[in-house]
N, C-alpha and C positions, 0 to 999 in steps of 0.2 A: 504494500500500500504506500500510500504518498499524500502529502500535503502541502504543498504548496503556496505559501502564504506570500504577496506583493509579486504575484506572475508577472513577468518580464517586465520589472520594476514597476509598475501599476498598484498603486496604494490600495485602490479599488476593485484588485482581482485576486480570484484563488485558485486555483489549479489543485482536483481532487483525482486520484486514480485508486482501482481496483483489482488485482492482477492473478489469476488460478491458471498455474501452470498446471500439465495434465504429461503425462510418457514419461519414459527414463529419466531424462536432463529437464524435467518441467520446470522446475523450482529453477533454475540455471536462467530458461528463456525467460521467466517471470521477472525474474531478478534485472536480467539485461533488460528490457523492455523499461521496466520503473525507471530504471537507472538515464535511461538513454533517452526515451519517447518526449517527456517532459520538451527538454529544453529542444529536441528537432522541434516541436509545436512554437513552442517562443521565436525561436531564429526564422520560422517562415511565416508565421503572424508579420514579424515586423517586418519583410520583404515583402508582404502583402500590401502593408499598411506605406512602405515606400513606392511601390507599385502607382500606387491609388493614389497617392499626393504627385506624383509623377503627369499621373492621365490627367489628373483634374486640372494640372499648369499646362498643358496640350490644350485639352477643352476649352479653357476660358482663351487661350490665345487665337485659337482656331475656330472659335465658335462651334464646336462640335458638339455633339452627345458627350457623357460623362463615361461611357462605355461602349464606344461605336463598333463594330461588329468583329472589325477587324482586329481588336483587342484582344485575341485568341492566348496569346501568351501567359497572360494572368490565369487561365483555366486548369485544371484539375487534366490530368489525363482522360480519354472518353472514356476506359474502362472503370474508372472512379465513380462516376455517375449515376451506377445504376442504384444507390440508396435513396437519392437526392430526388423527392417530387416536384418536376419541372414547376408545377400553377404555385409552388413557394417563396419561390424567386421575387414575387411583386408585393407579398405577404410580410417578411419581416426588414428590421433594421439594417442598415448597413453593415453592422456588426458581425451579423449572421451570416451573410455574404461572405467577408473578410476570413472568417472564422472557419466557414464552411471549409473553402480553401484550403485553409492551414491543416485542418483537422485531416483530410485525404493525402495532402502530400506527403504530411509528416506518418503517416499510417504507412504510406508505400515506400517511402524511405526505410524506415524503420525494419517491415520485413524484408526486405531486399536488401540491408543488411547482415540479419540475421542469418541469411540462404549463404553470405559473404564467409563468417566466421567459422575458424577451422577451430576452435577451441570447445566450442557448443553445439553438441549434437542434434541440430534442430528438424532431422529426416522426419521422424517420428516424434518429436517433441513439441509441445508449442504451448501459448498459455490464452486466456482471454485479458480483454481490456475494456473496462468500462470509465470515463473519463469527462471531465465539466471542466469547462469554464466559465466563474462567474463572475461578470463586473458589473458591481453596481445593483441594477436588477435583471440584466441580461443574463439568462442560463443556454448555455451553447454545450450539446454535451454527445459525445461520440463511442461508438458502440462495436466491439466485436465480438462472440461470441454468446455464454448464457447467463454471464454476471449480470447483474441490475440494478438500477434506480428508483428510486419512490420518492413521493413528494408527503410530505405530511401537511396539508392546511384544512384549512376551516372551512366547512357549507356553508350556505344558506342559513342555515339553524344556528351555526356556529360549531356544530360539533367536528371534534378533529377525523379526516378522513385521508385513505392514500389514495393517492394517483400514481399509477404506472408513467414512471418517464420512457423507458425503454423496453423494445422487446427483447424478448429471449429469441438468440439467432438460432435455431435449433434446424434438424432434415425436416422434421415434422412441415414445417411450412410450404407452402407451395408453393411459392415464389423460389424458396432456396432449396425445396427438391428439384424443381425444375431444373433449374439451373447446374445441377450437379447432377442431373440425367444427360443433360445437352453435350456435359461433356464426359459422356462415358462413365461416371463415378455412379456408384450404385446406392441405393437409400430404402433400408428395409430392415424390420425389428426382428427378435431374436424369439421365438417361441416364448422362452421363459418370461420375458421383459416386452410384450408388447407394445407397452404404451412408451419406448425408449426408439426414437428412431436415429440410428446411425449412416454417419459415411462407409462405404467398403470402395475398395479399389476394383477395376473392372475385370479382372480374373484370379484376384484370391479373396480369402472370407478374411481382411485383417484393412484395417487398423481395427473397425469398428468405432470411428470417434464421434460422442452424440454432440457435434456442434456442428453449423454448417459454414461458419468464421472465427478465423483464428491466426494469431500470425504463428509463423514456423509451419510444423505437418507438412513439410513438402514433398512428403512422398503423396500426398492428396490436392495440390495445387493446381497441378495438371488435368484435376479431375471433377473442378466446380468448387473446393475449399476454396473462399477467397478472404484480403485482409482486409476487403474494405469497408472501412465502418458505417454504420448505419447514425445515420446526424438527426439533431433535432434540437427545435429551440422552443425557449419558455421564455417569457415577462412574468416574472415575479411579481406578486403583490403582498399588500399588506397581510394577508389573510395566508399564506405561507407562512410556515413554523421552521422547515427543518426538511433535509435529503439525505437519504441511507442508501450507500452505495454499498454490495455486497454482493460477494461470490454466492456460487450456486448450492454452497453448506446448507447456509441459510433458508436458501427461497424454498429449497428439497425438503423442508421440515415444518417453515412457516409462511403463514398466508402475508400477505402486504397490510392487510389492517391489522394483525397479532404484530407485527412488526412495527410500525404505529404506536400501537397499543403500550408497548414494552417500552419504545423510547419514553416517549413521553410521559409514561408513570416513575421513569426513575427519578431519586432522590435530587442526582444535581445531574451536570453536562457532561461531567468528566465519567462520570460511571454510563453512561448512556450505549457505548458502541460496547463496551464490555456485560453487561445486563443484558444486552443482546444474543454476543454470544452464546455465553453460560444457559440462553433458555434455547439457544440452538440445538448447544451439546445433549442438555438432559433430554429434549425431542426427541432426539436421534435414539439418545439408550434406552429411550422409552418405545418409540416405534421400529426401531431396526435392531433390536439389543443385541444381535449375532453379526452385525455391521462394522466397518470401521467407522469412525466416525471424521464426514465428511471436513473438507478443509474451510473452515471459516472465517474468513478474509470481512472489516465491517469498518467504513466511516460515514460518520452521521455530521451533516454539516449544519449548526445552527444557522438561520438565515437575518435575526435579528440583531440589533446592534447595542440594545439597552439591557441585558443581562452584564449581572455580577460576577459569575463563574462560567467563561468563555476559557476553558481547559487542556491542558494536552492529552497526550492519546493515553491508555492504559491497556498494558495488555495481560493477556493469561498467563504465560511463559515465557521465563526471561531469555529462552532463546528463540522467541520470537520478535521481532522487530519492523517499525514502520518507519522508512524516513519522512521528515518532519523539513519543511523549512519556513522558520519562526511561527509555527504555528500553535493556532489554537483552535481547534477542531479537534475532533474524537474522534480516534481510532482504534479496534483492537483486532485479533489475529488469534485461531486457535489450531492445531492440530494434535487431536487427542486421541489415543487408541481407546477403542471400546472392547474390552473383552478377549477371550484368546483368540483368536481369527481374525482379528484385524492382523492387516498386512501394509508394508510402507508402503507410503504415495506420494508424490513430490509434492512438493507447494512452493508458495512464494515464499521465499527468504527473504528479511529484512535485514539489514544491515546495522541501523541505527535506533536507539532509543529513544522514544518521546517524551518518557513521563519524567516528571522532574526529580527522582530518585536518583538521577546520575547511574544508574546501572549501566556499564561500560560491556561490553562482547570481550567474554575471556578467551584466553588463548584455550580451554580446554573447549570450550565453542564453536570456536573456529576449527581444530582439529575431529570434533565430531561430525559437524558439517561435512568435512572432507573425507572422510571414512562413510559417508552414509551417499558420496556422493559416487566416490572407489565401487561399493557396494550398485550402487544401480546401474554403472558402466559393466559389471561382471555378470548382470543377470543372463546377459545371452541371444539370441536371433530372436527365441519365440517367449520373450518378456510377456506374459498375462498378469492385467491388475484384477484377475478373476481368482487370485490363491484367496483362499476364504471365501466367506458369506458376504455380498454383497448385495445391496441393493442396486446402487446406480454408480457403472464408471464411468466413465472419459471416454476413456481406451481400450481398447479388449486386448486385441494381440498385433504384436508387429510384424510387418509379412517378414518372411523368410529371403536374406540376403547371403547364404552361406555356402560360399564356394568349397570349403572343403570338406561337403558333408553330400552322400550322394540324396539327388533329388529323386522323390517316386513316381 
């Protein structure tokens, strides 16, 4: 996770991410992506926002449009597009535009780096990302995969209710099975898991991965996986409380108004993303008790400015970690085994501590990291996050690349 407090020096912006790695190296991709994605979105906002003071000294000179046709260069590659509803275009702020922009470029950079590095095994690997910008009262917020958004505000009545900011990019949809039919990738559930619909490659039974966006998985890129985020923007109003951005831990166990429900009955701000968790965790060992229990990734961003206790993150386990920059937002982070049959699963690694305890990453930390990372590089061709009783994975299995093992 991530917090970003005065995005790209902007007194009036924040910058929140959400990040569930899934395969061998997931926790790896996660980590790079947090690490990385941020500041590509900064660097091409402001190339946008140079762009655009650029046209508009053309325009007044020239008398032209603000955007005349041939302005092509400022645009998003075509294959970027297809998230984006043309009739939106005439609908929001300039902002959203600028934004919109930014948020595709820095998405295709980003995975197209990751396809680059020889250090991170990203064949089979890859994470999601759910991600905002907000300044002021502009919410601009970009989407890959099945992590989520909610919105906590007020009806009509006044009573607190959620709104879904984003969708879950899952096969199931049919707009994203399509498109992973068109190109050869296959999208169909498993006997046992019906209601779980997967990518498969078009002549073996593997990845099996239930997202149908992701960056990394490049062994499914070629086959309709794509990285490109799905965008969307809000005008905040007064009547807005609070955003809970969270992995698929969460949403697997609770509905969006339990979710709601729990922020805003805790005590203060700072307990808020952690109160979450913990009724995540007991869900889980309540409805799946032979499960592991799923990776729970949670920041809850207050939207108001007149509270007392505007707090840092706090999390379950101190070797779990969010980086924070100067913030004050809430975040937490769990990965808990449930029971004998839970089996590893990578997550997002943080790096840095939020909470004001000074709790520093010891070196015995850092070398268990490293041993558990040893450990998921040894697993082998046919890696299954199927050892144990699960309910719902990512990933089933990875196909089979093993030249020294005869094939049948």
């Amino acid at each position: 996770m991530i917090v970003w407090e005065n995005f790209g020096s902007r007194t009036d912006t924040v910058f929140c991410g959400v990040f569930d790695g899934h395969g061998p190296h997931g926790h790896m991709v996660a980590k790079r992506v947090r690490d990385s994605l941020p500041s590509k979105l900064s660097a091409h906002w402001e190339v946008s926002l140079k762009s655009e003071d650029v046209l508009k000294e053309i325009s007044l000179n020239a008398g032209a449009s603000l955007y005349p046709e041939d302005a092509s260069f400022i645009s998003a590659a075509d294959d970027s597009r297809v998230s984006i509803d043309v009739e939106e275009t005439g609908k929001h702020p300039e902002i959203f535009q600028t934004l919109k922009e930014s948020f595709l470029k820095a998405y295709k950079v980003m995975d197209r780096e990751l396809k680059s590095y020889t250090n991170i095994d990203c064949f089979c690997s890859g994470t999601t990302a759910v991600t905002l910008i907000k300044q002021g009262q502009d919410l601009v917020i970009g989407n890959v995969g099945d992590s989520r958004a909610i919105l906590g505000t007020r009806d009509k009545d006044g009573s607190l209710t959620a709104v879904q900011l984003t969708v879950d990019l899952k096969p199931n949809l049919p707009a994203e099975a399509e498109r992973i039919r068109k190109c050869r990738g296959r999208v169909f559930s498993l006997r046992d898991e019906p209601e779980v619909a997967r990518v498969w490659l078009p002549n073996s039974d593997s990845p099996g991965l239930a997202m149908a966006r992701a960056f990394g998985d490049f062994c499914l890129k070629d086959f309709g996986l794509i990285s490109v985020p799905e965008i969307s923007y809000r005008r905040l109003t007064g009547k807005d409380e609070f955003i809970v951005l969270a992995t698929d831990g969460i949403w697997d166990v609770l509905t969006n108004d339990e979710v709601v429900k729990i922020v805003a009955s805790t005590s203060s701000r700072s307990s808020a993303a952690r109160s979450l968790v913990e009724s995540a965790v007991r869900a889980w060992r309540t409805k799946y008790p032979t499960s592991k229990v799923d990776d729970c990734a949670v920041v809850c961003l207050f939207l108001d400015s007149n509270s007392n206790n505007l707090s840092t993150a706090s999390n379950t386990k101190d070797s779990d970690k969010t980086v924070s920059m100067k913030a004050n937002e809430v975040g937490a982070k769990t990965d808990v085994a449930s029971g004998p049959t839970a089996f590893p699963r990578s997550g997002t690694v943080r790096e840095v501590e939020v909470s004001g305890g000074g709790n520093d990453v010891s070196e015995e930390e850092i070398e268990e990291a490293s041993e558990h990372e040893e450990l998921l590089s040894e697993v082998g061709a046919e890696w299954s996050a199927l050892e144990g009783v699960s309910r719902l994975n990512t990933l089933l299995t990875l196909p089979r690349f093993v030249p020294d093992k005869d094939e049948n």
